[in-house]
PARO-386722 format. One record per atom (N, C-alpha, C, CB): residue in one letter; x, z, y. Coordinates in steps of 0.05 Angstrom, whole numbers, padded with zeros to 5 digits, always signed. Glycine has a CB too. Example, Ala and Ser with C-alpha at 12.3 -4.5 7.8 and 13.67 -1.06 7.14 Angstrom:
A+00264+00156-00114A+00246+00156-00090A+00264+00156-00066A+00226+00181-00089S+00257+00142-00045S+00273+00143-00021S+00258+00157+00001S+00282+00114-00012
REM end
This chain:
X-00162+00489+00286X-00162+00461+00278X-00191+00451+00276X-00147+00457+00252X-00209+00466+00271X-00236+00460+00269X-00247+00448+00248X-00241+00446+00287X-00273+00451+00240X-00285+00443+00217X-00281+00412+00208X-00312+00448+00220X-00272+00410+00178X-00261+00379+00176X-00281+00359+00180X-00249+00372+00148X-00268+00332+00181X-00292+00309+00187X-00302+00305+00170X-00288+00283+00196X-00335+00287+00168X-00336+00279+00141X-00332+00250+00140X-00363+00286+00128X-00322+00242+00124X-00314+00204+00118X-00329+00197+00129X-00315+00185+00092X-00325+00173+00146X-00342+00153+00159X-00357+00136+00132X-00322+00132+00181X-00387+00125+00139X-00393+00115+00106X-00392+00089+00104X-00422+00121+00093X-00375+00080+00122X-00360+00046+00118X-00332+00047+00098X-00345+00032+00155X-00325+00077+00096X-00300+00075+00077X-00305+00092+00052X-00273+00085+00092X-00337+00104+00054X-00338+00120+00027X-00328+00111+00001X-00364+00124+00021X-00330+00078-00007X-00326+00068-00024X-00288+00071-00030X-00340+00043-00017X-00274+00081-00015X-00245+00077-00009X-00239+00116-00013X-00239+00057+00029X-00259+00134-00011X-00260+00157-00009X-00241+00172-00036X-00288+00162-00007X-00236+00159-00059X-00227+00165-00081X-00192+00170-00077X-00237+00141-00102X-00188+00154-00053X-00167+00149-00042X-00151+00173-00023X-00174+00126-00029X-00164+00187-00009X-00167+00204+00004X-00154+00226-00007X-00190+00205+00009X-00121+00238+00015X-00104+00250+00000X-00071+00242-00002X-00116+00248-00022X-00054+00257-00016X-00030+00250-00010X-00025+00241-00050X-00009+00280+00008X-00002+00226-00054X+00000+00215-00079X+00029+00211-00081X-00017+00190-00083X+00038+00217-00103X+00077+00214-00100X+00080+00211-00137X+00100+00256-00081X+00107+00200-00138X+00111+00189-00159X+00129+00171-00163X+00095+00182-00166X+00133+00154-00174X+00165+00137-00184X+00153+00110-00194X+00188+00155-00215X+00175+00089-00180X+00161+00063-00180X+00183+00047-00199X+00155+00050-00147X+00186+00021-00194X+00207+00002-00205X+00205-00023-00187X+00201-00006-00237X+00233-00030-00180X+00228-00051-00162X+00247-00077-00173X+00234-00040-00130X+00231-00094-00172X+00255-00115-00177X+00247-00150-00166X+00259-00115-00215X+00263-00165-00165X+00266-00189-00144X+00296-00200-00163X+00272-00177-00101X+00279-00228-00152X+00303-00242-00163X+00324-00245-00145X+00297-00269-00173X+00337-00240-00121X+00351-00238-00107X+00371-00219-00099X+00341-00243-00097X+00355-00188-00114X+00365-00161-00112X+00373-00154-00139X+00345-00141-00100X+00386-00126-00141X+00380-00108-00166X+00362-00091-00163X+00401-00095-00177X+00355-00093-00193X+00336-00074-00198X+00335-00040-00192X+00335-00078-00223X+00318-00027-00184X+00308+00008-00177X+00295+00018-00184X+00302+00018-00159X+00301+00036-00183X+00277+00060-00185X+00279+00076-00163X+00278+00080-00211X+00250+00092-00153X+00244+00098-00131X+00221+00126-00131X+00235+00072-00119X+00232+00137-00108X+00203+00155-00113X+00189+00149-00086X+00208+00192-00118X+00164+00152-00094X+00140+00151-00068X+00123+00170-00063X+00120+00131-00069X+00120+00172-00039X+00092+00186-00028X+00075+00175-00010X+00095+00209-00016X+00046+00166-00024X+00030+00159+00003X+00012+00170+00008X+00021+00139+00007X+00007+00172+00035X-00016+00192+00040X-00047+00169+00051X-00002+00218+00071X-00068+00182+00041X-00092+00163+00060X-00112+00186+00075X-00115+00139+00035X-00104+00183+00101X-00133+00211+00115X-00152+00193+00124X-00123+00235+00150X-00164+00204+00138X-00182+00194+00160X-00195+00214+00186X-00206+00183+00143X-00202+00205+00204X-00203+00214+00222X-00244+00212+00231X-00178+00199+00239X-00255+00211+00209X-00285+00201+00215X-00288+00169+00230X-00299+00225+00237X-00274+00158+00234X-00282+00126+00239X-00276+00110+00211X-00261+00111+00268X-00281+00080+00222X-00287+00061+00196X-00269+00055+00193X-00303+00038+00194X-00251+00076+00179X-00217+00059+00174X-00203+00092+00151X-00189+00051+00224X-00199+00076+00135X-00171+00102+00131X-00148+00092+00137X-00165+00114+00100X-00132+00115+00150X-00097+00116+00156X-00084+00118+00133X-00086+00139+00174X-00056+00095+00133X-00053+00096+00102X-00022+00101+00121X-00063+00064+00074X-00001+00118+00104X+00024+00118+00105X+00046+00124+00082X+00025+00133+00123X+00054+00103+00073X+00077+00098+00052X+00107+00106+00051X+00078+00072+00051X+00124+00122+00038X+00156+00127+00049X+00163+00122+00015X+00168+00166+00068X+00185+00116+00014X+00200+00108-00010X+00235+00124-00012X+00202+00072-00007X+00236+00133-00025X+00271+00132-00033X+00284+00130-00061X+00284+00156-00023X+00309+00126-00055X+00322+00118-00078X+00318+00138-00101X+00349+00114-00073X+00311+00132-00119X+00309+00162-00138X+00336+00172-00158X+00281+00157-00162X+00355+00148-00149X+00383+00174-00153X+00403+00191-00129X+00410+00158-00170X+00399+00171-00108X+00415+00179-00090X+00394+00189-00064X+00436+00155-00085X+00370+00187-00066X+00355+00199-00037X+00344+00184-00024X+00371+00210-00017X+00366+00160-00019X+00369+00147+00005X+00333+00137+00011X+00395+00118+00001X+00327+00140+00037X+00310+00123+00052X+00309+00088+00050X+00318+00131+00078X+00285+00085+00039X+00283+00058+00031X+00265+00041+00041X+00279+00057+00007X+00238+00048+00041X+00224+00035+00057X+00203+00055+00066X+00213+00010+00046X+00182+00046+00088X+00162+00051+00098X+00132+00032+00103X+00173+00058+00115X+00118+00043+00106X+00098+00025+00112X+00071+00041+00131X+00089+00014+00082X+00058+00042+00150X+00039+00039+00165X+00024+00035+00174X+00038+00038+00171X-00003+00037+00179X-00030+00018+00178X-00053+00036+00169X-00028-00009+00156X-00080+00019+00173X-00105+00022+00161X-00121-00002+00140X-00122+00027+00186X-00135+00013+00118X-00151+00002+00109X-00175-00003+00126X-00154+00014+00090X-00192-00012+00122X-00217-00018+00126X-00236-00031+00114X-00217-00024+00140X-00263-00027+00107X-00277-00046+00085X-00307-00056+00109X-00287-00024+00046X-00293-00085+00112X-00323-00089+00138X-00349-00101+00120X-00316-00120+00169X-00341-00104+00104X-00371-00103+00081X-00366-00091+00057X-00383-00134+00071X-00393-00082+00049X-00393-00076+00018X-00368-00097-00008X-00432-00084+00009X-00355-00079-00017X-00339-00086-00042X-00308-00108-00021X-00367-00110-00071X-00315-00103+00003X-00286-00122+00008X-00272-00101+00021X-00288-00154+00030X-00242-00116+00022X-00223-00097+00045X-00212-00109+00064X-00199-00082+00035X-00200-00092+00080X-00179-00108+00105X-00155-00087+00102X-00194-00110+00145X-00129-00098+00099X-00113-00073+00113X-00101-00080+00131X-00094-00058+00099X-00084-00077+00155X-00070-00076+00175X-00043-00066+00172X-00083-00064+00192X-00023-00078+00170X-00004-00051+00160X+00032-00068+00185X+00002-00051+00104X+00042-00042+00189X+00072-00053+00197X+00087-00036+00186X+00081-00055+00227X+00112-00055+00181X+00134-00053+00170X+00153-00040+00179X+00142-00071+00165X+00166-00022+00184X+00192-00021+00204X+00225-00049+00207X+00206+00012+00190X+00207-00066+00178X+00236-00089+00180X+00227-00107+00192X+00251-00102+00154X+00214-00107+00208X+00207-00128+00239X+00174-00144+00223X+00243-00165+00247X+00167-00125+00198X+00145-00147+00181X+00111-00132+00193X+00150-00144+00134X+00100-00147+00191X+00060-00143+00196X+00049-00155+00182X+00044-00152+00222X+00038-00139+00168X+00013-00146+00147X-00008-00145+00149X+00010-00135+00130X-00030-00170+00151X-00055-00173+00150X-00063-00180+00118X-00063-00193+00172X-00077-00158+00102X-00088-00173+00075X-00126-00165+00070X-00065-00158+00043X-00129-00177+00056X-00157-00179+00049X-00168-00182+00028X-00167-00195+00059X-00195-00165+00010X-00181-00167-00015X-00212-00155-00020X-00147-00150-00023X-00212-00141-00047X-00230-00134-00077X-00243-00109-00065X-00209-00127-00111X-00263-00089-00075X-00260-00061-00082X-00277-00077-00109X-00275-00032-00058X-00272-00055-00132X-00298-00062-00150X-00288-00031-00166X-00299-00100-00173X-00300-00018-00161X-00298+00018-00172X-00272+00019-00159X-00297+00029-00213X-00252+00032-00180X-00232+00045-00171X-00203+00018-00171X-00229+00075-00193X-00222+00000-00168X-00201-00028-00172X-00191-00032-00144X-00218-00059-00185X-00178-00040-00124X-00171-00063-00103X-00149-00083-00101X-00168-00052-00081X-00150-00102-00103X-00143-00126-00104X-00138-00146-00075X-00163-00135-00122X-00106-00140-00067X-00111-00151-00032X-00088-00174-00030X-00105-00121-00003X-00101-00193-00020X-00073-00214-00010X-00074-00223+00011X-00068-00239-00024X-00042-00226+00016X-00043-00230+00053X-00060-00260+00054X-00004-00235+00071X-00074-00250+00090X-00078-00276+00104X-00062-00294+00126X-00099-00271+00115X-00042-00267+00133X-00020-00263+00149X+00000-00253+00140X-00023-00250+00167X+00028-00259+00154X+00052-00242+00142X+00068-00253+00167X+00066-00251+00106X+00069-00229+00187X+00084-00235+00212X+00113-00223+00215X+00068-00224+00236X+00133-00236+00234X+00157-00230+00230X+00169-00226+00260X+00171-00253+00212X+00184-00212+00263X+00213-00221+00283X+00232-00242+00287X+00229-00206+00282X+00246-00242+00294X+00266-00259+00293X+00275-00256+00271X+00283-00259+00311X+00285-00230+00273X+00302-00216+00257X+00299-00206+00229X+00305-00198+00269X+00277-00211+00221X+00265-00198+00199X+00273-00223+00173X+00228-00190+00206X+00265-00220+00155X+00265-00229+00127X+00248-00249+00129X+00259-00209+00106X+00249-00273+00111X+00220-00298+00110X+00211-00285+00088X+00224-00338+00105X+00185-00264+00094X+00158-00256+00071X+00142-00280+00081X+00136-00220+00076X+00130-00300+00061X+00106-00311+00059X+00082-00309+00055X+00107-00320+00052X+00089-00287+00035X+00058-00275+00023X+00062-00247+00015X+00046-00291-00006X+00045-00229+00003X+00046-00201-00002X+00008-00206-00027X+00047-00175+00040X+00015-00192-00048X-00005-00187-00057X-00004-00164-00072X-00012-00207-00067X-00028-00150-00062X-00027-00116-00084X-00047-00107-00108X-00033-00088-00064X-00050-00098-00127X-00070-00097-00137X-00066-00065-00133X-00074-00111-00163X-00085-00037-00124X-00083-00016-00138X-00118-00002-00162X-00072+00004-00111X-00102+00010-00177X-00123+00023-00194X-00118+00052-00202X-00127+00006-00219X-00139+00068-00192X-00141+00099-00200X-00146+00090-00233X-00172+00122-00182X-00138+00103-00249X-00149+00113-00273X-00166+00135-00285X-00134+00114-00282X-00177+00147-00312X-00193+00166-00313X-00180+00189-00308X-00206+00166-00334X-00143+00186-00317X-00133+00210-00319X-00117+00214-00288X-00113+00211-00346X-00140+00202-00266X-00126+00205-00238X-00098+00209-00230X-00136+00224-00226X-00080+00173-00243X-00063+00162-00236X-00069+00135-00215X-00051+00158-00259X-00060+00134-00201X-00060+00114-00186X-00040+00100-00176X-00071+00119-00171X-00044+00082-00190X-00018+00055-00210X-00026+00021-00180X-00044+00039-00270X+00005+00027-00180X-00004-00002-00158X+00016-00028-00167X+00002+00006-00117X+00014-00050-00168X+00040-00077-00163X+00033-00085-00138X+00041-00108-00186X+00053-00093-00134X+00061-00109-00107X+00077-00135-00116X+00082-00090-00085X+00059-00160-00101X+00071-00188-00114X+00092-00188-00077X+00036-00225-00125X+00107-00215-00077X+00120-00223-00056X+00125-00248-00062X+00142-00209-00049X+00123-00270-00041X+00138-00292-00042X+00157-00288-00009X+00114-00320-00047X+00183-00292-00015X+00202-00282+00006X+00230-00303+00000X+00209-00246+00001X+00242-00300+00018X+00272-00302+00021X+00270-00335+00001X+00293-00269+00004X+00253-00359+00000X+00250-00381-00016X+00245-00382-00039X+00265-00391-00016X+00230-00355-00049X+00229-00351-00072X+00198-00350-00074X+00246-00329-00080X+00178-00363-00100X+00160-00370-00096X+00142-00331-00096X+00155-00397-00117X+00108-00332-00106X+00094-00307-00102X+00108-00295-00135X+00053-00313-00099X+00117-00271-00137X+00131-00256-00153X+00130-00233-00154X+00149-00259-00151X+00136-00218-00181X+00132-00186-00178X+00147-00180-00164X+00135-00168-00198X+00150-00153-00153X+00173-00131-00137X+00165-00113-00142X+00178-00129-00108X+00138-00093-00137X+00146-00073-00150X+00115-00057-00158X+00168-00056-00131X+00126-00040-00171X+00106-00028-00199X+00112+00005-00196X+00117-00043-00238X+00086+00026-00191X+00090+00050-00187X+00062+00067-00200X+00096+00052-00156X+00073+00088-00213X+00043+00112-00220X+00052+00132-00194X+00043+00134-00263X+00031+00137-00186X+00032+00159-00166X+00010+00185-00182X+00019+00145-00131X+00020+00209-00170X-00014+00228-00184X-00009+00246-00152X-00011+00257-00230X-00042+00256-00159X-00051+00264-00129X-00038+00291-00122X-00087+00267-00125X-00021+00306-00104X-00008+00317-00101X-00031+00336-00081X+00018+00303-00095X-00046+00329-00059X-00082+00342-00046X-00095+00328-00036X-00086+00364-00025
REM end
């Protein structure tokens, strides 16, 4: 497999990140009922100016497969971000956003669809590592005519 890469230093700032993370969230919408969920996300990199971020979710009584998510970060200047991300429910995410330590703070500039897909309008995330290396995220949504709103709330801890 060969000797590992070292981070590209456009994403050192994002390096804390770096690793797989799993844990149990809460999701709720005014349109749905409420869950609970477990997650795992992983962030690598490959030595270019981007980390690969990949998200899976399931139900945390019954298993079931819930969501996914796909994409890269990227920070094209000091203290900002970009992420890139697709959905498997016909959705694409362009957001843009914070770093300030172990803070990031991202809201869409985009929120692309299918035909077929759901009306997302917006997407906003905040995540924060803590001292006791939890890394706690919300996710806002404005969707389905419903204005920008919580959905969902998760501690992850670093699993490698």
């Amino acid at each position: 497999m060969g000797t590992p890469v070292p981070l590209h230093p456009d994403v050192e700032s994002l390096g804390f990140l770096v690793g797989s993370w799993s844990g149990r969230g809460h999701g709720a919408y005014p349109t749905i009922e409420s869950f609970d969920y477990d997650e795992t996300i992983t962030f690598s990199h490959i030595g270019k100016p981007f980390l690969v971020y990949a998200q899976r979710t399931w139900h945390a009584t019954d298993g079931r497969p819930l969501h996914a998510e796909t994409g890269f970060w990227r920070v094209p200047r000091p203290a900002r971000i970009e992420l890139v991300l697709a959905h498997p429910n016909g959705l694409v995410e362009v957001s843009e956003g914070t770093i300030d330590g172990a803070t990031i703070r991202a809201s869409s500039t985009l929120v692309g669809r299918t035909s077929t897909a759901k009306d997302v309008t917006a997407v906003e995330r905040d995540f924060t590592l803590d001292a006791n290396e939890v890394l706690r995220y919300e996710l806002r949504m404005a969707a389905v005519g419903q204005p920008l709103t919580h959905h969902l709330a998760a501690e992850l801890r670093r699993e490698s």
